[in-house]
Backbone as XML, in Angstrom:
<?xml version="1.0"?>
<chain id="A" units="angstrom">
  <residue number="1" name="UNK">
    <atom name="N" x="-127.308" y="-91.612" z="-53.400"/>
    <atom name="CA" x="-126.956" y="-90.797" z="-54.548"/>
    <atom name="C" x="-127.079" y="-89.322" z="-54.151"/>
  </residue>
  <residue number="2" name="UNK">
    <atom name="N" x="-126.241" y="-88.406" z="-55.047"/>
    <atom name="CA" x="-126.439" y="-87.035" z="-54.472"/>
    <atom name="C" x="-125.615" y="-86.303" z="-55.369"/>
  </residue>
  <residue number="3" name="UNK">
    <atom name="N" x="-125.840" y="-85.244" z="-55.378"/>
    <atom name="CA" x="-125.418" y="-84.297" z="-56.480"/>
    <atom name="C" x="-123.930" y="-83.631" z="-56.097"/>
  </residue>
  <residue number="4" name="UNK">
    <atom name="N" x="-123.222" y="-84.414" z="-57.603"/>
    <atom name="CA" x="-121.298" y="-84.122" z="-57.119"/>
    <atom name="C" x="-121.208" y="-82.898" z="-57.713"/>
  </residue>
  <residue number="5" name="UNK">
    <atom name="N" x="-119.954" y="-82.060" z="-57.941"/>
    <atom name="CA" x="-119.960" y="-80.925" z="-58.412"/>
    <atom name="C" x="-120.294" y="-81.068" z="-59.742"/>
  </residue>
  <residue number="6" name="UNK">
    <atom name="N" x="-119.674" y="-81.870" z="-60.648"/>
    <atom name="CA" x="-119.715" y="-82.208" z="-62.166"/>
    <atom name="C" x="-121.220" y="-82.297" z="-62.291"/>
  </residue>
  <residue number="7" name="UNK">
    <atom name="N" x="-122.297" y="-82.877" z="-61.681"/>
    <atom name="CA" x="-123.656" y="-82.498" z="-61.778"/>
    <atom name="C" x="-124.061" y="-81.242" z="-61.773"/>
  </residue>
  <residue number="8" name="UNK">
    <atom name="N" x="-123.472" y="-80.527" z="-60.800"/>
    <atom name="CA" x="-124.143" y="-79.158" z="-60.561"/>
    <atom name="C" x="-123.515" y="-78.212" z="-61.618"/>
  </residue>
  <residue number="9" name="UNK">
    <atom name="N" x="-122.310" y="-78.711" z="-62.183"/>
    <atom name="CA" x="-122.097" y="-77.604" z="-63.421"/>
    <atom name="C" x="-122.849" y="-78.246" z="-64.426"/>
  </residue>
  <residue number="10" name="UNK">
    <atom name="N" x="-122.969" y="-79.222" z="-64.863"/>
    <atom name="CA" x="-123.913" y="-79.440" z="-66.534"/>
    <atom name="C" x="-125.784" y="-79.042" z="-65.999"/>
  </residue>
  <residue number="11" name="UNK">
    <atom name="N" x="-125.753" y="-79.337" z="-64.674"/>
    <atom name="CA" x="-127.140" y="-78.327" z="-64.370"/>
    <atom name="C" x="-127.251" y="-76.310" z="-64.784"/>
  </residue>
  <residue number="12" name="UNK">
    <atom name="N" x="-125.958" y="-76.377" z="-64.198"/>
    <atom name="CA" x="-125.969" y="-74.412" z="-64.936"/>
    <atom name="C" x="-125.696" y="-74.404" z="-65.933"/>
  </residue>
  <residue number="13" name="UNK">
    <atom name="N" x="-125.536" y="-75.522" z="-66.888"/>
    <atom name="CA" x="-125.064" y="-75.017" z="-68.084"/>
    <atom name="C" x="-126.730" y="-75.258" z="-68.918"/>
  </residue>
  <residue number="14" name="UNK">
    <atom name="N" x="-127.269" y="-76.580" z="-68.490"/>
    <atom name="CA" x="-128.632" y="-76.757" z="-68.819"/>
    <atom name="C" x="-129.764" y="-75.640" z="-68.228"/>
  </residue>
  <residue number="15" name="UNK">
    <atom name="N" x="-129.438" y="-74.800" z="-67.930"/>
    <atom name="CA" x="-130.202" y="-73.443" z="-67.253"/>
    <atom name="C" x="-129.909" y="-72.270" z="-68.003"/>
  </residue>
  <residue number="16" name="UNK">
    <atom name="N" x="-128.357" y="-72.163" z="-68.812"/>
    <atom name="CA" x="-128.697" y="-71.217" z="-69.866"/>
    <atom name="C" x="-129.124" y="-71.412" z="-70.883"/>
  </residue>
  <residue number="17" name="UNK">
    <atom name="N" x="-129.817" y="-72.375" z="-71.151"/>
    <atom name="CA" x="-130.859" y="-72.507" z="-72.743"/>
    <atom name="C" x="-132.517" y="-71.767" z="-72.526"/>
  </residue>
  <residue number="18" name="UNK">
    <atom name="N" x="-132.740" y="-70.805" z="-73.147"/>
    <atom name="CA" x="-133.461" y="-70.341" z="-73.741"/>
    <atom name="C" x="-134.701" y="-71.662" z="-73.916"/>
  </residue>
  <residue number="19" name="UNK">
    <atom name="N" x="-135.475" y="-72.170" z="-73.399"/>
    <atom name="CA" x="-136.648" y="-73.092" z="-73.794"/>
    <atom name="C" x="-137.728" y="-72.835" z="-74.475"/>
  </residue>
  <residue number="20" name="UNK">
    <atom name="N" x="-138.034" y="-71.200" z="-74.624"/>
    <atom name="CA" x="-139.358" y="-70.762" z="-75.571"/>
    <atom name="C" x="-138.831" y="-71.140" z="-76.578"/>
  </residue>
  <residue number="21" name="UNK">
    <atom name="N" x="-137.645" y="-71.192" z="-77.215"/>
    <atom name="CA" x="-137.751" y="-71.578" z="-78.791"/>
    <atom name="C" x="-136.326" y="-72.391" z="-79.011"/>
  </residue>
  <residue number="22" name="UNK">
    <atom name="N" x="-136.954" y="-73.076" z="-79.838"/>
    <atom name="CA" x="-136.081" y="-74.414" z="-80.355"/>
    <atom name="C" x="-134.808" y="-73.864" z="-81.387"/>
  </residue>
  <residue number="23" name="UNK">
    <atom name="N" x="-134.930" y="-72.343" z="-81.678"/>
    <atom name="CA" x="-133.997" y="-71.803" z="-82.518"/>
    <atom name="C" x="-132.635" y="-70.943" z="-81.703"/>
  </residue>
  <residue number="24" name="UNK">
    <atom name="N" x="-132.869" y="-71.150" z="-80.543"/>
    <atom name="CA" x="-131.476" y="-70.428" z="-79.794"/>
    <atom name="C" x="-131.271" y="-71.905" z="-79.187"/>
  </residue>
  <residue number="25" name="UNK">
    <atom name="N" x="-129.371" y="-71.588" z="-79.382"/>
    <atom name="CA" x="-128.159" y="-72.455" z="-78.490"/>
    <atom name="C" x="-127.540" y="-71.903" z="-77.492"/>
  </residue>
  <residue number="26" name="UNK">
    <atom name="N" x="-126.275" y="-72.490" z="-77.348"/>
    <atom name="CA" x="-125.698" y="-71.414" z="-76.907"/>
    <atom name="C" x="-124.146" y="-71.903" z="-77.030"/>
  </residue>
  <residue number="27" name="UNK">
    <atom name="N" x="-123.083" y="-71.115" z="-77.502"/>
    <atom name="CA" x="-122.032" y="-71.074" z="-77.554"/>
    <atom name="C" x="-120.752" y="-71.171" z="-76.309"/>
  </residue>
  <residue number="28" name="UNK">
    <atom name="N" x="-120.459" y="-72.325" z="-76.230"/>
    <atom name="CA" x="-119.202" y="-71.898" z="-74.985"/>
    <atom name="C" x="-117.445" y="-71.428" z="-75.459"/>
  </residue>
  <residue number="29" name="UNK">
    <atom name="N" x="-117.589" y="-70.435" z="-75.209"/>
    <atom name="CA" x="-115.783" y="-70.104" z="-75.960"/>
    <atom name="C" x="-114.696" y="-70.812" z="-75.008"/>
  </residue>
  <residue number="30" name="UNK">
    <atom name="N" x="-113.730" y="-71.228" z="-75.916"/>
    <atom name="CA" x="-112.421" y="-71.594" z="-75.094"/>
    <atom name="C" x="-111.730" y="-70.556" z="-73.615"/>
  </residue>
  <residue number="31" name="UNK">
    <atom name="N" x="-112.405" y="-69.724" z="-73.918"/>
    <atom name="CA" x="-111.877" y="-68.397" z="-73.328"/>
    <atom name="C" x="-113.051" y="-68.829" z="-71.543"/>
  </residue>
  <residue number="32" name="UNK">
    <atom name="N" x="-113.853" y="-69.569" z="-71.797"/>
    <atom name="CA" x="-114.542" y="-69.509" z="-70.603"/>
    <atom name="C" x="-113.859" y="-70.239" z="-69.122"/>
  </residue>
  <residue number="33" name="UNK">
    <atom name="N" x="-114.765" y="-70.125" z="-68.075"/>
    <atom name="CA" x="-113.983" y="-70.982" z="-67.665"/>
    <atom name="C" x="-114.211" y="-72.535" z="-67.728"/>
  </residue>
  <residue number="34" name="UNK">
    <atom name="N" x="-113.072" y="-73.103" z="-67.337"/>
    <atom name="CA" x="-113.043" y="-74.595" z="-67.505"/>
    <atom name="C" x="-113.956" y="-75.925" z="-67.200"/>
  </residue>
  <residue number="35" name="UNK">
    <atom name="N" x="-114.061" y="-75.139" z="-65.569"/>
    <atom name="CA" x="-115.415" y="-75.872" z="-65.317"/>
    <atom name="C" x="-116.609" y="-76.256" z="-66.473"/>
  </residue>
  <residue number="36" name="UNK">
    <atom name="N" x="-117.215" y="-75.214" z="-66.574"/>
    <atom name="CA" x="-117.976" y="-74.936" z="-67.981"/>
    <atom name="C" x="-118.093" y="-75.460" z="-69.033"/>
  </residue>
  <residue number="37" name="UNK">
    <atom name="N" x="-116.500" y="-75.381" z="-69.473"/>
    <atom name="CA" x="-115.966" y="-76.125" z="-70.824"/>
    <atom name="C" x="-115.833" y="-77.651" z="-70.541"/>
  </residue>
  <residue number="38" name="UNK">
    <atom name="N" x="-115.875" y="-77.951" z="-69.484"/>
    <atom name="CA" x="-116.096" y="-79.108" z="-69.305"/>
    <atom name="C" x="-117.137" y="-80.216" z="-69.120"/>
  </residue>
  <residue number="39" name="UNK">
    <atom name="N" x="-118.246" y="-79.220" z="-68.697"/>
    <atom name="CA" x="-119.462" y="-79.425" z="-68.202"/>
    <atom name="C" x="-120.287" y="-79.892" z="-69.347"/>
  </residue>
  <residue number="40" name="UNK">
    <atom name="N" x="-119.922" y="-78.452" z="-70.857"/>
    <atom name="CA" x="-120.648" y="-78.554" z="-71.686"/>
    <atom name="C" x="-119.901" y="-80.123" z="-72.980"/>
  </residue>
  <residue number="41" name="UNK">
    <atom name="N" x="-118.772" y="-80.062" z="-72.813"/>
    <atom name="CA" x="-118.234" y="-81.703" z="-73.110"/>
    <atom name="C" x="-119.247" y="-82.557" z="-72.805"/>
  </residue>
  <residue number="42" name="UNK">
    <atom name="N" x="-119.589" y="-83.033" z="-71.308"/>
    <atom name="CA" x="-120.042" y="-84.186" z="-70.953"/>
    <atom name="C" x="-121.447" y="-84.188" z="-71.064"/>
  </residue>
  <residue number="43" name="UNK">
    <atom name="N" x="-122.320" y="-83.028" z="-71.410"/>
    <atom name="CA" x="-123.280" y="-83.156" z="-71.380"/>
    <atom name="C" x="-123.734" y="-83.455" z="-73.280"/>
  </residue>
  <residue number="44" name="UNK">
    <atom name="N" x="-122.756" y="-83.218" z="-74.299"/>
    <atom name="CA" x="-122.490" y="-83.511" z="-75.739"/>
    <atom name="C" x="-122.281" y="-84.993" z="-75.410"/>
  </residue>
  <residue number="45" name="UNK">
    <atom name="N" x="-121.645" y="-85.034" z="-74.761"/>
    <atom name="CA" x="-121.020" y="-86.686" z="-74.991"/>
    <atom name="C" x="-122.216" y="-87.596" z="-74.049"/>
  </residue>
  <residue number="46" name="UNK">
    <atom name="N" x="-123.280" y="-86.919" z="-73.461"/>
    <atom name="CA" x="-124.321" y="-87.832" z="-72.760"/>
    <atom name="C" x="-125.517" y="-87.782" z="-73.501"/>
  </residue>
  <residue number="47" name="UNK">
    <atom name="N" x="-125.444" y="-86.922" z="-75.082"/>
    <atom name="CA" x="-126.593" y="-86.889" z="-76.144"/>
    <atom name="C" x="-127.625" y="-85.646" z="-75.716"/>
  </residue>
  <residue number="48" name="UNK">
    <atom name="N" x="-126.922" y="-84.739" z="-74.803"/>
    <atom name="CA" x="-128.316" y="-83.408" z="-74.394"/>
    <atom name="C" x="-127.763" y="-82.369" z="-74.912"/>
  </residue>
  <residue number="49" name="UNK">
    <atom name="N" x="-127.081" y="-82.057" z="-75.723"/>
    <atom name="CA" x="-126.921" y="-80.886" z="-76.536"/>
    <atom name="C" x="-125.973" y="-81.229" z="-77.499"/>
  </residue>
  <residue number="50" name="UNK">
    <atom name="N" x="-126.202" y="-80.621" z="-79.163"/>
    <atom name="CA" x="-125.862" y="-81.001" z="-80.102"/>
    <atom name="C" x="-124.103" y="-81.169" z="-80.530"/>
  </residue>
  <residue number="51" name="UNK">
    <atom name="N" x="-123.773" y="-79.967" z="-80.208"/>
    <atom name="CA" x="-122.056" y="-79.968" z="-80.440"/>
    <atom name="C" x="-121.308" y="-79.591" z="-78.936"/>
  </residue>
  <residue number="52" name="UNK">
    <atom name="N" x="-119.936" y="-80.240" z="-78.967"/>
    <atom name="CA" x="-119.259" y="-80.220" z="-77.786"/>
    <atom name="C" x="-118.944" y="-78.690" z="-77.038"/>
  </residue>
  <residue number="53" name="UNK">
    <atom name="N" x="-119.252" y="-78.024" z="-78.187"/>
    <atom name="CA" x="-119.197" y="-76.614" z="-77.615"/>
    <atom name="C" x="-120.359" y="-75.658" z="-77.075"/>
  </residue>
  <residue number="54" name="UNK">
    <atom name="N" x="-121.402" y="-76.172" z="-77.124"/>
    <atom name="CA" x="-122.770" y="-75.969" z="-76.599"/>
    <atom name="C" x="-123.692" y="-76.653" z="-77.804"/>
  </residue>
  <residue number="55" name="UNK">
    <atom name="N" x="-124.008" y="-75.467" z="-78.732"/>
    <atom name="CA" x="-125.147" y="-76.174" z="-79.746"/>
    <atom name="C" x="-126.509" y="-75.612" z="-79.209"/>
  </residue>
  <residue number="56" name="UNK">
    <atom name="N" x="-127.061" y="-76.716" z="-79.760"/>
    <atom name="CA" x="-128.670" y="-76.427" z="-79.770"/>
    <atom name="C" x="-129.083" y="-77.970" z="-78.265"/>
  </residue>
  <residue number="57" name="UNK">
    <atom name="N" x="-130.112" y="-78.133" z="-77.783"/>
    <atom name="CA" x="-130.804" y="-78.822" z="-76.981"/>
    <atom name="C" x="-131.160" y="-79.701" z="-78.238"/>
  </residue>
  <residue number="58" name="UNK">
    <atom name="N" x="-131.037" y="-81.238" z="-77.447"/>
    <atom name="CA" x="-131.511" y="-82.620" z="-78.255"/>
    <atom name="C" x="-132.876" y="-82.956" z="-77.275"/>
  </residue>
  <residue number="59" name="UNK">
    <atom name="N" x="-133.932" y="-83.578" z="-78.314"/>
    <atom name="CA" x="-134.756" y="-83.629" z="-77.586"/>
    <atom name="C" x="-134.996" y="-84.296" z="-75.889"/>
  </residue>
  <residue number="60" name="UNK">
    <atom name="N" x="-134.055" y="-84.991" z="-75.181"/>
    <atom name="CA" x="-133.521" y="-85.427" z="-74.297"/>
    <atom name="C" x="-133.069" y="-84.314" z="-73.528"/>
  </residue>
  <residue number="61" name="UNK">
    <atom name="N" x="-132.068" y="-83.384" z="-74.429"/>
    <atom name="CA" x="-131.745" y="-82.028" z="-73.077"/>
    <atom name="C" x="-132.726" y="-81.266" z="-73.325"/>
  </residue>
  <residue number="62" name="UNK">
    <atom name="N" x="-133.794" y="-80.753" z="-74.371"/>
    <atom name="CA" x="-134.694" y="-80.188" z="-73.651"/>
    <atom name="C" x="-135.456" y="-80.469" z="-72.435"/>
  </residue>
  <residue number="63" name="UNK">
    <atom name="N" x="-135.720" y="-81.759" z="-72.183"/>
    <atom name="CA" x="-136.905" y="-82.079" z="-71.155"/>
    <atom name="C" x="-135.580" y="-82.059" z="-70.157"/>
  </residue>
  <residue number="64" name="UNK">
    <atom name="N" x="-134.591" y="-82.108" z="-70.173"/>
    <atom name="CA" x="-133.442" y="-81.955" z="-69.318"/>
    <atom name="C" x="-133.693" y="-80.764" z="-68.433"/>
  </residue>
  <residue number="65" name="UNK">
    <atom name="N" x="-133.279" y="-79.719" z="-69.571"/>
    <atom name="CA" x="-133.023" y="-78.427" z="-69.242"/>
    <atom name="C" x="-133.993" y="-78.062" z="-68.882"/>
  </residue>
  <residue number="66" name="UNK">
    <atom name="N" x="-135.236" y="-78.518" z="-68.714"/>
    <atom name="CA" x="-136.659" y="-77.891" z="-68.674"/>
    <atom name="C" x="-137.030" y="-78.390" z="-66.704"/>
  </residue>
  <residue number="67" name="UNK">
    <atom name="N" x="-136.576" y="-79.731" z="-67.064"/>
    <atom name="CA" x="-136.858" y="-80.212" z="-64.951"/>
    <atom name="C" x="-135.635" y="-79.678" z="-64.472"/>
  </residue>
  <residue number="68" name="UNK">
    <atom name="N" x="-134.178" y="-78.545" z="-64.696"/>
    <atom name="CA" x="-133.491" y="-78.436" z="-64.455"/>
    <atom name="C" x="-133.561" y="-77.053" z="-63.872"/>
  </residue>
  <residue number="69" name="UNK">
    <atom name="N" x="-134.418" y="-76.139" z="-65.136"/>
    <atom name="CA" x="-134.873" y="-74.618" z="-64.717"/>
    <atom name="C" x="-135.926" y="-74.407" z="-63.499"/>
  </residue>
  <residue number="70" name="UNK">
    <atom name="N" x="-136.910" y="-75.858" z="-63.986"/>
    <atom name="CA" x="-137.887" y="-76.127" z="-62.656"/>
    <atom name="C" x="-137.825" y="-76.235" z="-61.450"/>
  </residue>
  <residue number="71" name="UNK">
    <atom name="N" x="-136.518" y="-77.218" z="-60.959"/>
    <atom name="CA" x="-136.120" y="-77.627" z="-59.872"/>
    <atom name="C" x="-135.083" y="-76.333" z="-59.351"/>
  </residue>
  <residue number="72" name="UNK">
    <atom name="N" x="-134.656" y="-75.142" z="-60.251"/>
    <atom name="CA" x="-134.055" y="-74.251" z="-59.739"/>
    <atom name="C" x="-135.273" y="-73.313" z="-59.155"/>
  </residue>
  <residue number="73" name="UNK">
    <atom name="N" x="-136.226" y="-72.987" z="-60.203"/>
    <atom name="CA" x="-137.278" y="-72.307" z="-59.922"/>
    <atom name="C" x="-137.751" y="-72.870" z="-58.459"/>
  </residue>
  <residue number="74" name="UNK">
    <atom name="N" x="-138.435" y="-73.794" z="-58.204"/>
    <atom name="CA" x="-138.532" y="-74.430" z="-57.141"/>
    <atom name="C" x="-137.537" y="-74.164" z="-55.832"/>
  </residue>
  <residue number="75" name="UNK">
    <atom name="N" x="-136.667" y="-74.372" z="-56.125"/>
    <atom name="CA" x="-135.378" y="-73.884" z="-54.643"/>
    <atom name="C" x="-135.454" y="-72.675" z="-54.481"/>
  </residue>
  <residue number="76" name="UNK">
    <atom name="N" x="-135.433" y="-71.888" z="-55.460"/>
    <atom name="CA" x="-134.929" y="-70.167" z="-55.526"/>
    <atom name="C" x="-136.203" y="-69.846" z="-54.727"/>
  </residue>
  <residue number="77" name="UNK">
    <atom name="N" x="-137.784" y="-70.061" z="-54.579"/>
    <atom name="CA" x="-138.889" y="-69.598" z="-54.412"/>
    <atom name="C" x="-138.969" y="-69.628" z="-52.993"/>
  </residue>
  <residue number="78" name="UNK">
    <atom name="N" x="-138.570" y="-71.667" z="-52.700"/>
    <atom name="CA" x="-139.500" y="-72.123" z="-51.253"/>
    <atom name="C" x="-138.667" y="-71.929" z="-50.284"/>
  </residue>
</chain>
């Protein structure tokens, strides 16, 4: 197993959520790019964030987004 591109974009997209508070989402406009808009689709349609257009984190993509910022934190450091 190993990380395809379609992983590594719903990973950056799970890296722009805000995790101190349960009251920020985040919005993806049509206007973005596609990758993106696509990314944030499949990760709606896998139950880790609320609406197909970003939304808010489900309790599933928080702990998502949370070993996602970690494991970046982690690379970026060592």
């Amino acid at each position: 197993m190993s990380f395809t591109t379609e992983l590594i974009e719903e990973l950056d997209v799970l890296t722009l959520f805000n995790l101190s508070t349960t009251q920020e989402g985040i919005k993806v406009h049509g206007t973005a790019e596609k990758s993106l808009i696509a990314a944030t689709k499949r990760l709606h349609k896998k139950g880790l964030i609320s609406q197909a257009d970003g939304g808010y984190l489900t309790g599933l993509g928080h702990d998502a987004s949370q070993h996602a910022q970690d494991l970046l934190t982690i690379l970026e450091t060592g």
